[in-house]
C-alpha positions in Angstrom: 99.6 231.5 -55.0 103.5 230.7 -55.0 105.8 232.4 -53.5 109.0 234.3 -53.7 111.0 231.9 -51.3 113.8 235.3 -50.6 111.1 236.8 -48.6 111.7 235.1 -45.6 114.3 234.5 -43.5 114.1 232.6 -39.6 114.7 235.8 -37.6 116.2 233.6 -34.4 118.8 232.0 -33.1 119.2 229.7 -29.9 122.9 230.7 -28.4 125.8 228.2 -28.5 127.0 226.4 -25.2 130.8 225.2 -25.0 129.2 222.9 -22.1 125.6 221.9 -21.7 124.5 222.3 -17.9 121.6 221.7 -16.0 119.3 224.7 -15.9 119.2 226.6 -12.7 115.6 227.1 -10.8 115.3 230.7 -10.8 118.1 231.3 -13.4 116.8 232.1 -17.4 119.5 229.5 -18.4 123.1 228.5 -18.2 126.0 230.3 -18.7 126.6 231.4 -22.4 129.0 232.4 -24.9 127.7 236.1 -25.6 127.5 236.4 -29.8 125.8 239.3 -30.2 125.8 242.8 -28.7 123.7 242.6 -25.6 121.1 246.0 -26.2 119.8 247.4 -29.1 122.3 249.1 -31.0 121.0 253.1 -31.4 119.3 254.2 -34.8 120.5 256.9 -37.1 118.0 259.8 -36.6 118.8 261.3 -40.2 115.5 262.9 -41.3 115.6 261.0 -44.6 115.3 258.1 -42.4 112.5 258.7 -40.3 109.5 257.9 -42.3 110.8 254.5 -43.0 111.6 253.7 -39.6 107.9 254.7 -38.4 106.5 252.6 -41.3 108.7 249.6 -39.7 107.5 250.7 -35.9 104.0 249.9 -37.5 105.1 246.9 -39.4 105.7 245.5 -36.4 102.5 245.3 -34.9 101.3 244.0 -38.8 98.6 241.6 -36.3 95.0 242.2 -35.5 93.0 240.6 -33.1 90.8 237.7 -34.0 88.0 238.9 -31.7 84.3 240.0 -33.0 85.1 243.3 -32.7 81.2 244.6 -33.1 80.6 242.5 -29.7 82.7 245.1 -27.5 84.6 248.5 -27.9 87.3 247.6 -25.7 88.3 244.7 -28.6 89.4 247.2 -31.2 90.7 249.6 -28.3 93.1 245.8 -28.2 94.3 246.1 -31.5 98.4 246.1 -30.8 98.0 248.6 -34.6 96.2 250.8 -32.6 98.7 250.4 -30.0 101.5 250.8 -31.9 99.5 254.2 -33.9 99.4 255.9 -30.0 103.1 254.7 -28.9 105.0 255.0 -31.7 103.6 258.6 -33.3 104.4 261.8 -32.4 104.9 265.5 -33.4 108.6 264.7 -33.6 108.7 261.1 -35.5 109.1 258.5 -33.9 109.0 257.6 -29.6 112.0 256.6 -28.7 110.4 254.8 -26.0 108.0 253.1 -27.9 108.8 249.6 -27.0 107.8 250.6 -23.1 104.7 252.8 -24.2 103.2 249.8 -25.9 103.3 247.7 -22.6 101.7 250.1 -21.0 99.4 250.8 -22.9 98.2 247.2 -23.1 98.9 246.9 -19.3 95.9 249.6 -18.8 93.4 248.6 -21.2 93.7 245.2 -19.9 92.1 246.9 -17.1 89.2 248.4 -18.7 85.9 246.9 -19.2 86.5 243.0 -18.5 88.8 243.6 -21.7 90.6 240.0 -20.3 87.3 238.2 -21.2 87.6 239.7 -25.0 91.1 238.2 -25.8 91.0 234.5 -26.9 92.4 232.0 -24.8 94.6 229.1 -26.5 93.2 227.2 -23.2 89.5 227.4 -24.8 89.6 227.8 -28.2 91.0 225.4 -30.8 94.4 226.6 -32.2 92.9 226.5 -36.2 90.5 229.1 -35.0 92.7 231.6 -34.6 94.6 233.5 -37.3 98.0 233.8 -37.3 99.5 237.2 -35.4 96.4 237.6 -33.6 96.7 238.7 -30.0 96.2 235.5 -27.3 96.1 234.6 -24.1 97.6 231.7 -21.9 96.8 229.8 -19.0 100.2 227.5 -18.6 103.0 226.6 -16.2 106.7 226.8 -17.4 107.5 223.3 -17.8 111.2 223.9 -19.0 113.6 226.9 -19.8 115.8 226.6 -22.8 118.6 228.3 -23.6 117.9 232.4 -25.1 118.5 233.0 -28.3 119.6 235.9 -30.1 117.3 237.3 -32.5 117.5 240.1 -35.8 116.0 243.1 -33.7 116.0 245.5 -36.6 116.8 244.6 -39.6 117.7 246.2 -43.3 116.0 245.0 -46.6 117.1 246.4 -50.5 114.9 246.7 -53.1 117.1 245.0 -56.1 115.2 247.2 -58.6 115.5 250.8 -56.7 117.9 250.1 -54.3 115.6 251.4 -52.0 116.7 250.5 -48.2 114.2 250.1 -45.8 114.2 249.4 -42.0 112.8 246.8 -40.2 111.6 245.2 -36.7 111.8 241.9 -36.0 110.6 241.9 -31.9 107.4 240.4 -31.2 108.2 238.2 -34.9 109.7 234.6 -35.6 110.0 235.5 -39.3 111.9 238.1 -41.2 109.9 238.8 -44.1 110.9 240.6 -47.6 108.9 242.6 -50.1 108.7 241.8 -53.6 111.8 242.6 -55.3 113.5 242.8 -51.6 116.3 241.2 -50.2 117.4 240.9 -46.8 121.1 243.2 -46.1 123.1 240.5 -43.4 125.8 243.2 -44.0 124.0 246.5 -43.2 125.4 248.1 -40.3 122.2 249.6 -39.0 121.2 245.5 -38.3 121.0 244.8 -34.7 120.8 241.9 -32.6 118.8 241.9 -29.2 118.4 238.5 -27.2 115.0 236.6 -25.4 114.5 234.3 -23.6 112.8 230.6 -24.8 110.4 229.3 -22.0 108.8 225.6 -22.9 104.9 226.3 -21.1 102.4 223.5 -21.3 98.8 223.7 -19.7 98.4 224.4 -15.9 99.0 220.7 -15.0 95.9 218.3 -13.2 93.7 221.3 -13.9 89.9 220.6 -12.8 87.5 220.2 -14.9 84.6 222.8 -13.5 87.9 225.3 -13.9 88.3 225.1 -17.4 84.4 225.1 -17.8 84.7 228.5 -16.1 86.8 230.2 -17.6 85.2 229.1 -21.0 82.5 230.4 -19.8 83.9 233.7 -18.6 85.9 234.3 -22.0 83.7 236.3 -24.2 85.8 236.5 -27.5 83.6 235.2 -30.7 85.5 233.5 -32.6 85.3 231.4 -35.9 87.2 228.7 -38.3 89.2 230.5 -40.2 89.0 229.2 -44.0 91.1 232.5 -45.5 93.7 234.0 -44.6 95.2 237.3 -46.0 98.8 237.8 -44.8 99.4 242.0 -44.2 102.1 242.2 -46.2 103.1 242.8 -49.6 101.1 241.2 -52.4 102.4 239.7 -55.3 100.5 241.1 -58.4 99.0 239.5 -60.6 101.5 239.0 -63.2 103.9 238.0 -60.7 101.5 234.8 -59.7 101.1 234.2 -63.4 104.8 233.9 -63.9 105.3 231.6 -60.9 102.6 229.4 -61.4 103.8 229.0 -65.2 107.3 228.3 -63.8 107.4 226.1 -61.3 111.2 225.3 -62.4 112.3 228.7 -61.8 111.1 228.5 -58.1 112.1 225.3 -57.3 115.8 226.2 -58.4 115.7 229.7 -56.5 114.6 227.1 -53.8 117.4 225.6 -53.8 119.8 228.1 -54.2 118.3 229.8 -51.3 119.5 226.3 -49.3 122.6 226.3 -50.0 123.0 230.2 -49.7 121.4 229.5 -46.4 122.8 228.2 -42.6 124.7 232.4 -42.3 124.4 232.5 -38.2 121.9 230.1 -37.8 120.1 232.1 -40.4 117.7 230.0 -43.0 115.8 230.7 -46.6 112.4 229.5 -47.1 109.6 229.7 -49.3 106.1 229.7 -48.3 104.0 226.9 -47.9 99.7 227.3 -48.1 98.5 228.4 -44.8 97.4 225.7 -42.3 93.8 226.2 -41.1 92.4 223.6 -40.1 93.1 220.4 -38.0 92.9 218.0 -41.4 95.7 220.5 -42.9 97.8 219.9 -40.0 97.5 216.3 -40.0 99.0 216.7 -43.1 101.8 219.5 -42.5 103.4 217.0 -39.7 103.3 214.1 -42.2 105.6 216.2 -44.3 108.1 216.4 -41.7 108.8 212.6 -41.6 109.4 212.8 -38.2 111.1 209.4 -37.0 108.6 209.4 -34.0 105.7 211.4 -33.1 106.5 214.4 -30.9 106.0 213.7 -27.0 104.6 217.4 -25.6 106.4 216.4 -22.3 103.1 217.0 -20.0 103.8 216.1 -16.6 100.6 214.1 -16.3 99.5 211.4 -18.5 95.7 212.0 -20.4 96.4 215.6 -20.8 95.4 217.5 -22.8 95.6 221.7 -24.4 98.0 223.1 -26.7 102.0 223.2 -25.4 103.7 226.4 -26.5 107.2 228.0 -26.9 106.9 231.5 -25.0 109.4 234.0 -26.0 110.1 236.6 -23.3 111.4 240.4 -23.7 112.0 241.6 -20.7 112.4 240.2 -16.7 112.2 237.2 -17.4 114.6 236.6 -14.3 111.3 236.8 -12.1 110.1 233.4 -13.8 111.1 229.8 -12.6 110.5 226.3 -13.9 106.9 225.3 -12.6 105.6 228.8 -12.0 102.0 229.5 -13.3 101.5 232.1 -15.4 99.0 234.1 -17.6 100.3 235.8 -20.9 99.3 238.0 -23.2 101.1 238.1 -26.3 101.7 237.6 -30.5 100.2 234.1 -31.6 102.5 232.4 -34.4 102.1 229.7 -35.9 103.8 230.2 -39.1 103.6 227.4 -41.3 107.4 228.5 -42.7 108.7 227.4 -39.5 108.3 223.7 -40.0 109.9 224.0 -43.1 112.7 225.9 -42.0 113.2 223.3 -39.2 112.8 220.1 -41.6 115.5 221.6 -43.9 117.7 221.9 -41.0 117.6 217.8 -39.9 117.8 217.4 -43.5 120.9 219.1 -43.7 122.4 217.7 -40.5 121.8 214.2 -42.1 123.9 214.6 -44.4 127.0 215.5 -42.4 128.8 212.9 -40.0 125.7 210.8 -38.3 127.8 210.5 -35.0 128.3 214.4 -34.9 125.0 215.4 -35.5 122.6 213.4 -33.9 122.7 215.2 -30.8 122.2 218.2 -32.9 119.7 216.4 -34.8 117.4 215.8 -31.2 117.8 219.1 -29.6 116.7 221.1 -32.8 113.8 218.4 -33.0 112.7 219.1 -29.4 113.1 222.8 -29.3 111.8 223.7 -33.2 108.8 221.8 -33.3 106.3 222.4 -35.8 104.6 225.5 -35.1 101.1 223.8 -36.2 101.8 221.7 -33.0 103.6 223.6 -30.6 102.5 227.3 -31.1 104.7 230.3 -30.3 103.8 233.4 -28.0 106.2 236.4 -28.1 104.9 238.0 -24.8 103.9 241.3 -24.6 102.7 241.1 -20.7 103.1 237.8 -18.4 101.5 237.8 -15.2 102.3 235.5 -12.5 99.1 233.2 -10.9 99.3 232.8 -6.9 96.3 230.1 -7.8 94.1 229.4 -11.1 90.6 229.4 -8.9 88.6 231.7 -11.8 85.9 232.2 -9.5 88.6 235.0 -7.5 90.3 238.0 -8.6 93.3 237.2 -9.7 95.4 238.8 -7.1 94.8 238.0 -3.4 97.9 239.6 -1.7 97.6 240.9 2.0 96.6 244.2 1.4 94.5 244.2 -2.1 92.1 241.1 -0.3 91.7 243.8 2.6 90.2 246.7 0.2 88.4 244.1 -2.3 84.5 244.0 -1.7 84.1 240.6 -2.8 86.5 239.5 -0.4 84.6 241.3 2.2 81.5 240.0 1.4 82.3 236.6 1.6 84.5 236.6 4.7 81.4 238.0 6.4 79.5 235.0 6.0 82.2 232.3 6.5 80.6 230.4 9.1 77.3 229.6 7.0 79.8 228.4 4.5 82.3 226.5 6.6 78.9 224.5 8.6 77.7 223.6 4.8 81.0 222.2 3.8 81.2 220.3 7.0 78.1 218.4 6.2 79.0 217.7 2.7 82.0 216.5 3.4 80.5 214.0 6.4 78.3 212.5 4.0 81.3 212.0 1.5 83.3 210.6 4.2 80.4 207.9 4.7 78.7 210.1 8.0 82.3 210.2 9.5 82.6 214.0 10.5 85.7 213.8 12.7 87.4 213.1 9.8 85.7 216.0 7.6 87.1 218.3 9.9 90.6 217.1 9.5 90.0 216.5 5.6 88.9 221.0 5.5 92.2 221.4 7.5 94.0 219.5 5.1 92.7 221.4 1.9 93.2 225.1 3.2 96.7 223.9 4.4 100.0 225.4 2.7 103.4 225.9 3.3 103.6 229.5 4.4 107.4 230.2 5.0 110.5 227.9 5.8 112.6 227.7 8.5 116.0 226.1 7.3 114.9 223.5 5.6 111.8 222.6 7.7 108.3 223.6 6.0 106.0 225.2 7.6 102.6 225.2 7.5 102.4 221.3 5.0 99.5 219.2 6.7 99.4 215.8 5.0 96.8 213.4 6.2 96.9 209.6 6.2 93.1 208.8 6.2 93.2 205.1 7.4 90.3 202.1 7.4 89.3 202.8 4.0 86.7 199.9 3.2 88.4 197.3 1.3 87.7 196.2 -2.4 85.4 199.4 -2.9 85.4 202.2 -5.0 85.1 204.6 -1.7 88.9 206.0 -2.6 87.8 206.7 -6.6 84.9 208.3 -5.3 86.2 210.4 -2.9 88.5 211.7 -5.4 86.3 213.0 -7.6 84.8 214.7 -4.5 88.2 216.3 -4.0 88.3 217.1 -8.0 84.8 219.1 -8.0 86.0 221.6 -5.1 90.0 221.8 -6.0 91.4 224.1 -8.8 93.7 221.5 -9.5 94.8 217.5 -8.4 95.8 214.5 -10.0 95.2 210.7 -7.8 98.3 208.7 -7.9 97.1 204.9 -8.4 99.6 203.2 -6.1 99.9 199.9 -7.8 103.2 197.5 -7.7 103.3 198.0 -11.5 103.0 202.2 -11.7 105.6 201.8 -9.0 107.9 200.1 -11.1 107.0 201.8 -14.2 106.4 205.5 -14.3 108.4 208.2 -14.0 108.0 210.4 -10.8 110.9 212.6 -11.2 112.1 214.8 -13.6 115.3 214.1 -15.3 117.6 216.3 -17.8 118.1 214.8 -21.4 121.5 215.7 -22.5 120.7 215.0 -26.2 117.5 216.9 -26.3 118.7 219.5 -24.1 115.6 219.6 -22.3 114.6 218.8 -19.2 111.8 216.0 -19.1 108.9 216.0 -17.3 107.6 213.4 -14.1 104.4 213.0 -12.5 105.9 214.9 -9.2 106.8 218.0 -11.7 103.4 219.8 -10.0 102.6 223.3 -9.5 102.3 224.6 -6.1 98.4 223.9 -4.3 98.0 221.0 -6.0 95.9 218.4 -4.5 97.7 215.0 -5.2 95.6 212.0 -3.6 97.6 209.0 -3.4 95.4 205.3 -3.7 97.1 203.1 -1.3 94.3 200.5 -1.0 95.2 199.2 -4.0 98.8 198.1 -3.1 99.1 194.1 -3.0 102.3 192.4 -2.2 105.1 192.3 -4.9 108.7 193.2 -5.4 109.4 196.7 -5.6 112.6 197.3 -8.5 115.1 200.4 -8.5 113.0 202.5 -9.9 110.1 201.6 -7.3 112.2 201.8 -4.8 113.0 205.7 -6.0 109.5 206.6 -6.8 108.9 206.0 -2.9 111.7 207.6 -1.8 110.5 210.5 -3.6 106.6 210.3 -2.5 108.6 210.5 1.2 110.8 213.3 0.4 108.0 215.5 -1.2 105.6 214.6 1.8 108.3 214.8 4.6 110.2 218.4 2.9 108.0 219.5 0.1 110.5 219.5 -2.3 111.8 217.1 -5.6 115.1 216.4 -6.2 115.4 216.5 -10.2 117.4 214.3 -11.9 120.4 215.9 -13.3 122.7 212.8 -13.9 125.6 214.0 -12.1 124.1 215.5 -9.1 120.2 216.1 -7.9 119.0 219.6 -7.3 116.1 220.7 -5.1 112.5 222.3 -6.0 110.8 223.5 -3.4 107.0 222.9 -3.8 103.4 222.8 -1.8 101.7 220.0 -2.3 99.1 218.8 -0.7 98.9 215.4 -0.2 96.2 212.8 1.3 97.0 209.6 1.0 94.5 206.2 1.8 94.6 202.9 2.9 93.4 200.4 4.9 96.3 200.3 7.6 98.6 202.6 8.4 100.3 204.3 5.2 103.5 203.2 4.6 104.4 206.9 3.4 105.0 209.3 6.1 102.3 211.7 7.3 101.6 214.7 9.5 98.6 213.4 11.0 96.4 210.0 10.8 92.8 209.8 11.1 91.2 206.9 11.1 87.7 206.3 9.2 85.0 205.1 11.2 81.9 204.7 8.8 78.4 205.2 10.0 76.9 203.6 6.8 78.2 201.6 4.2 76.3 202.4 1.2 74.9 199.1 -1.1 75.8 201.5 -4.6 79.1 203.8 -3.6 78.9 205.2 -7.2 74.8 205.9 -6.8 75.6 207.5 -3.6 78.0 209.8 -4.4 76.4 210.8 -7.4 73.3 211.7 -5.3 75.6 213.4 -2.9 77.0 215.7 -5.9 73.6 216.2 -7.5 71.9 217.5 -4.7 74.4 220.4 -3.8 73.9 223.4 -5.7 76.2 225.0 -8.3 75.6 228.1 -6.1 76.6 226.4 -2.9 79.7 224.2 -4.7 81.4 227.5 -6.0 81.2 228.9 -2.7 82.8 225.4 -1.3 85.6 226.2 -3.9 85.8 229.7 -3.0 86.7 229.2 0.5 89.0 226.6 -0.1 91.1 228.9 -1.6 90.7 231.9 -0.5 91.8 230.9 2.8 95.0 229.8 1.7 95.9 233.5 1.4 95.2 235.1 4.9 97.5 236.2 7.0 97.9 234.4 10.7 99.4 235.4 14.0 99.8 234.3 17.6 99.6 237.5 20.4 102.0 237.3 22.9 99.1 236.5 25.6 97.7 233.1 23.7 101.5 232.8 23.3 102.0 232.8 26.9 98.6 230.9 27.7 100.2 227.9 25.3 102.9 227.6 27.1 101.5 227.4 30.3 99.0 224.5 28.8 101.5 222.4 27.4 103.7 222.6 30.7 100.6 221.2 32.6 100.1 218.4 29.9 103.6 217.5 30.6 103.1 217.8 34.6 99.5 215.0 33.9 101.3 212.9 31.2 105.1 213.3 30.7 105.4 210.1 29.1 103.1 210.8 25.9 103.3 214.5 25.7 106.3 215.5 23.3 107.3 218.6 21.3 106.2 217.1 17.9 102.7 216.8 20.0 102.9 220.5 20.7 104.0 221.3 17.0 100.8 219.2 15.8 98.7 221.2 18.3 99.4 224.2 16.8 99.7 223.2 13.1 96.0 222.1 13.8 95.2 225.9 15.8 96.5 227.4 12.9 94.2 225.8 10.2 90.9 225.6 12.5 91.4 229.2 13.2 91.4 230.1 9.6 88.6 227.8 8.5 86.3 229.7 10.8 88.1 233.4 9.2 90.0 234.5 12.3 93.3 235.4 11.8 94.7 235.4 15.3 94.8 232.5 17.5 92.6 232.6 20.3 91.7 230.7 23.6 88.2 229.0 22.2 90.5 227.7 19.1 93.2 226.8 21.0 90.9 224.3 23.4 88.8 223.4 19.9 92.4 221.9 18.7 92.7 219.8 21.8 90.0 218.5 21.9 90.2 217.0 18.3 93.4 215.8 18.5 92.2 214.1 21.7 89.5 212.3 19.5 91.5 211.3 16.9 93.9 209.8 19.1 91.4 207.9 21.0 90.0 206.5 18.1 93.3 205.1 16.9 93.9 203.5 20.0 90.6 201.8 19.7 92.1 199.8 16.4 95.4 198.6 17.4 97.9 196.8 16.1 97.4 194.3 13.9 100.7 192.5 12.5 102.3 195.5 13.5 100.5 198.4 11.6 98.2 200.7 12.8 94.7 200.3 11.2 
């Protein structure tokens, strides 16, 4: 069917910058030339005007969910129309709080039923599955925040025939769309502008497999290829398609009169192209666009994979930073219009001055990508993860893991866990369980607070006399990757070294800020392989790649690359790194492996060792893991004392090797071996526990000394 190409119109607007600056963490974006009124501009409340307005209010929430709704009441109790029907109506007209009632009211049904587990997750379900304007969910982290944009928050249309005016929304919407016969008023006053905020999100990055199998699992929405779609809005009849379709002439020139009318505010004219459904048809829809090179999605982590998505936010979105994790519920759209609004845009910047425009030219390209690539989310409610383990609420603060049963239940039987773990991980570690108990201390470990620029609580191990020209390191990884929400293994070669790109950097053309392996979110297990370093010449950018593996290890923080000066994210990463000697990289502690078997088949054996542990058992390995990370610790003033005392005495029998780092490793160690066995206090058994490993681990590294100078 062809279409009337006045009926839609690109409803946002990214705001203009005199200077482009790097973004701020913590900050929505730089500072901004303010175009637009800054609030809503107030509504007449003439009676006359009423019943239009409401018949907007509803146009707004035009979407339905794509969810079976005969598999579960609380689906259709998730339709944002039935929302909007018990916000927006009342004995009066229309809520003048509408926009809060509907948040709400999503907010509580969320909470009903497993209703989470009925919305469809762009993290499990292929984007041609779902129908455009259907309510979503997303698992991402916020990989970059672009600049806000200013958007039509209500808008006027007049019908040419009647002059009939009518009133509508454009929140939760990317495109401003006309009736038959409508045209869109750029003059009314009763127009308003209202601004969001553009957040670039990409899947959670180095995400585990059994995660994603989980939550795939977990997510009950029944969903289906869609092969038809019927948009909710005003059909053409059928006289209308006849003329159109026997005067193809007559649209092509309204077409084009519509382009040049076009480019008002940032404001553009489109017609409509078919729908995309399918992945074929959106092969073919980026084709179209002739892009000069094929659109890099800027994941942090190379072999990713998942949908990357522009997330527009409404409201606080000053409680969001770059790298935060987050869950959102919100407005799919994937408008096909979009690309075609965007491709007339490069094609009109080509043909004014090349040198002017082709930093205009890149930034539009990087933040207007095609929408059947890069999906948008108007957010409706975004939730902030403290960790992605779907096996746990959602939600472990202080107080709520006190009250929760399941919390409860498990922390009573934490030692039957903690004793099973300890064997598994001795047989991964080759029967070695000296260093299993230092490996569980490593991957409950995180940096609870900071004390000037010193973190606290960061526990990276250095796991030494790895056997040489075996697969023992691979292995071990994917023993790391089956009981981890999330981790990535850095291959430390000469040649990634040299070659990839650790740090984030700003591009200045783009506008964007571009991603780097280090660009992690926080609890992420990051192994680096340093048994597979062999002698060679390290360049410039090798040379910064390890400076940065040293400042992340050493401060738990990357310095992004902002041309003219570096600025600092904070971070919690855990990081183990092997090799045969001594690590070259700096390290909290070094343990050093001493094998009781060397197996003939590493990959046999470990394969066996994962076969014979029980789903069961595993999800409770991945349970404690991270629920751990999330208890609350303190020292009483007696052990305090009692510490004291005991490390004056070790001075008193050994002055010479007996330092304040040792005391500071002495209770990092306390700290971690009382929460692996649940107790939140410190107490006297620990405290002597802690000794006496350290006391073992440094023994056995003086057994292996130096050779050449390093440590094995």
């Amino acid at each position: 069917m062809a279409a009337d190409p006045s009926r839609y119109v690109a409803l946002g607007a990214r705001c203009c910058t005199t200077d482009r600056k790097p973004i701020t963490q913590g900050a929505t974006a730089l500072p901004h030339l303010r175009t637009g009124p800054q609030k809503l501009l107030p509504f007449t409340t003439a009676a006359k005007a009423k019943h239009s307005l409401l018949t907007c209010i509803l146009d707004l929430f035009f979407l339905q969910t794509s969810v079976n709704t005969s598999s579960s009441s609380a689906c259709s109790e998730l339709s944002p129309l039935h929302s909007a029907h018990s916000s927006c109506v009342s004995q009066n007209g229309v809520n003048p709080d509408w926009e809060k009632k509907v948040i709400e009211y999503f907010k509580e049904k969320l909470k009903e039923n497993n209703a989470p587990k009925w919305v469809p997750s762009l993290n499990e379900v292929p984007l041609h599955y779902l129908k455009p304007n259907s309510f979503v969910k997303f698992r991402c982290m916020i990989q970059d925040m672009f600049d806000p944009e200013f958007y039509m928050g209500v808008y006027e249309t007049v019908n040419q025939t009647t002059k009939a005016r009518v009133l509508h929304f454009g929140k939760y919407r990317d495109v401003a769309e006309c009736g038959p016969q409508q045209e869109l008023d750029l003059s009314s006053p009763r127009s308003t502008t209202a601004e969001r905020q553009t957040f670039y999100c990409v899947p959670v990055p180095g995400e585990s497999s059994w995660v994603k199998e989980a939550y795939v699992n977990a997510n009950q929405a029944r969903v289906s290829p869609s092969t038809s779609y019927t948009p909710s809005r005003h059909k053409r009849s059928y006289e209308d398609d006849e003329d159109m379709d026997l005067q193809p002439n007559k649209q092509k020139d309204q077409h084009a009169g519509a382009q040049q009318a076009g480019g008002l505010g940032g404001l553009h004219w489109c017609g409509e192209p078919k729908r995309l459904e399918t992945e074929a048809s959106s092969g073919q829809q980026l084709s179209s666009l002739n892009l000069s090179s094929p659109f890099d999605l800027n994941f942090p982590l190379p072999g990713e994979k998942g949908p990357a998505c522009l997330v527009k936010v409404y409201e606080d979105w000053d409680c969001f930073k770059v790298n935060d994790v987050l869950e959102l519920y919100g407005v799919l759209s994937v408008d096909p219009v979009l690309s075609i609004l965007n491709n007339e845009e490069r094609e009109a910047s080509a043909l004014l001055d090349p040198m002017e425009c082709t930093d205009m030219a890149e930034e539009q390209r990087v933040h207007s990508p095609p929408a059947s690539l890069v999906p948008r989310i108007h957010v409706i409610l975004a939730q902030k993860l403290q960790h992605i383990n779907p096996l746990l609420p959602t939600c472990l603060n202080k107080e709520e893991s006190r009250t929760c049963k399941f919390v409860s239940s498990f922390m009573s039987e934490l030692s039957p866990v903690r004793a099973e773990l300890l064997g598994f991980l001795t047989h991964a570690l080759l029967g070695d369980s000296l260093a299993a108990e230092y490996l569980i201390l490593h991957l409950i470990s995180t940096v609870y607070t900071r004390r000037d620029v010193l973190p606290l609580g960061k526990f990276t191990v250095n796991l030494s006399g790895c056997p040489q020209n075996s697969t023992f390191t691979e292995h071990l990884y994917r023993i790391i990757q089956h009981l981890v929400p999330a981790s990535f293994r850095l291959q430390m070669t000469i040649e990634n070294m040299n070659q990839l790109k650790f740090i984030p950097h700003k591009d200045y053309t783009a506008n964007r800020l571009v991603s780097g392996l280090l660009q992690l979110p926080n609890n992420t297990s990051l192994v680096i392989d340093e048994t597979l370093l062999e002698q060679g010449q390290l360049d410039t950018s090798g040379v910064h790649n390890v400076t940065a593996l040293s400042n992340l290890i050493t401060w738990q923080k990357v310095d992004y690359d902002f041309s003219y000066h570096q600025m600092e994210f904070p971070c919690s990463i855990n990081v183990l790194v092997t090799s045969e000697g001594r690590s070259l990289l700096p390290a909290d502690c070094q343990i050093h492996l001493q094998p009781q078997l060397i197996p003939p088949n590493m990959e046999e054996y470990m394969n066996s060792l994962l076969s014979t542990v029980l789903p069961s058992v595993l999800n409770k390995f991945r349970i404690y893991l991270t629920l751990l990370r999330f208890l609350d610790y303190n020292i009483s003033d007696d052990i305090t004392k009692a510490v004291e005392d005991d490390f004056v005495e070790m001075r008193k029998n050994d002055p010479q090797s007996i330092t304040a780092d040792d005391l500071h490793q002495l209770l990092v160690v306390a700290r971690f071996l009382s929460l692996s066995a649940g107790q939140t206090t410190l107490s006297r058994e620990r405290w002597l526990r802690a000794k006496q490993l350290e006391s073992s681990r440094k023994n056995r590294l003086q057994q292996h000394k130096c050779v050449n100078g390093n440590e094995l």
